[in-house]
C-alpha positions as CSV (number, residue, x, y, z in Angstrom):
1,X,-6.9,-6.8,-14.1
2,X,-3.4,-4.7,-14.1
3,X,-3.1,-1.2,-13.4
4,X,-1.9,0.7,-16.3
5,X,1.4,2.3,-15.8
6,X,0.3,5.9,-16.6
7,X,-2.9,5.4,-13.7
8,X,-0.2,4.4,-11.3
9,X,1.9,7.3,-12.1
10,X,-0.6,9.9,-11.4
11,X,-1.5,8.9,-8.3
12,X,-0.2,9.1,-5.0
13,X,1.7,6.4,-3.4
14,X,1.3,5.2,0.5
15,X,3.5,2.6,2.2
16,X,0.8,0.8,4.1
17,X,-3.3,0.3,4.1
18,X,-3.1,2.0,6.8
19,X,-1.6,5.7,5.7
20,X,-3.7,5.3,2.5
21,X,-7.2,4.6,5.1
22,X,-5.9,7.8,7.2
23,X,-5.3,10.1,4.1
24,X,-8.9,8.9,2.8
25,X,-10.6,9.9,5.9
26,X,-8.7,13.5,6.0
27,X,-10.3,13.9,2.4
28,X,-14.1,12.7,4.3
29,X,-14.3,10.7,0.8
30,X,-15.3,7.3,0.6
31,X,-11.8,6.1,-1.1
32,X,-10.6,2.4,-0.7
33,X,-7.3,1.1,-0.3
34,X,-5.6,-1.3,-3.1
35,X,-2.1,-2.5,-3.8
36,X,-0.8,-1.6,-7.0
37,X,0.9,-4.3,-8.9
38,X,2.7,-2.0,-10.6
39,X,4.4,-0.1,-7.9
40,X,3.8,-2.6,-5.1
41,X,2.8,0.6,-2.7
42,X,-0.6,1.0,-2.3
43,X,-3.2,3.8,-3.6
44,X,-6.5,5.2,-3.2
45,X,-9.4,4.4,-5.4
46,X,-13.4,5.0,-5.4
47,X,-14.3,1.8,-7.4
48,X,-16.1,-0.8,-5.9
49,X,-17.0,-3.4,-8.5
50,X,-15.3,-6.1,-8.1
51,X,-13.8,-5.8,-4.8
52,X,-15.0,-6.8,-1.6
53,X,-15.8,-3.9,0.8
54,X,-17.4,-4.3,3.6
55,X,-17.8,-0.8,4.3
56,X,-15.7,3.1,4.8
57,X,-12.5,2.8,5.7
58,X,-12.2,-1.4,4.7
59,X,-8.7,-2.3,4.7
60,X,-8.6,-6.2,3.5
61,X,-4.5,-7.0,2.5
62,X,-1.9,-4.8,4.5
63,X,1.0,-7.4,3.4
């Protein structure tokens, strides 16, 4: 499923898996990493269904 344009443009934007895991844990929320197809940077997101997650802080596809 695509990412609508205006749900990409609210959100905040992180270069890597990795900056978008550390800003999660600074928030102590249990947020997921995902690159956006629309942007191609990645953001943070608190849905599950769907994706595999093998638990807090689960990075998967840093390409």
């Amino acid at each position: 499923m695509r990412t609508k344009l205006s749900t990409c443009a609210r959100k905040k934007r992180y270069p890597s898996a990795a900056a978008a895991v550390a800003a999660a844990r600074a928030f102590d929320l249990p947020l997921l990493p995902y690159r956006c197809d629309r942007c191609g940077r990645f953001h943070l997101t608190s849905r599950t269904k769907g994706k595999w997650a093998s638990g807090r802080g689960s990075v998967g596809d840093d390409r």
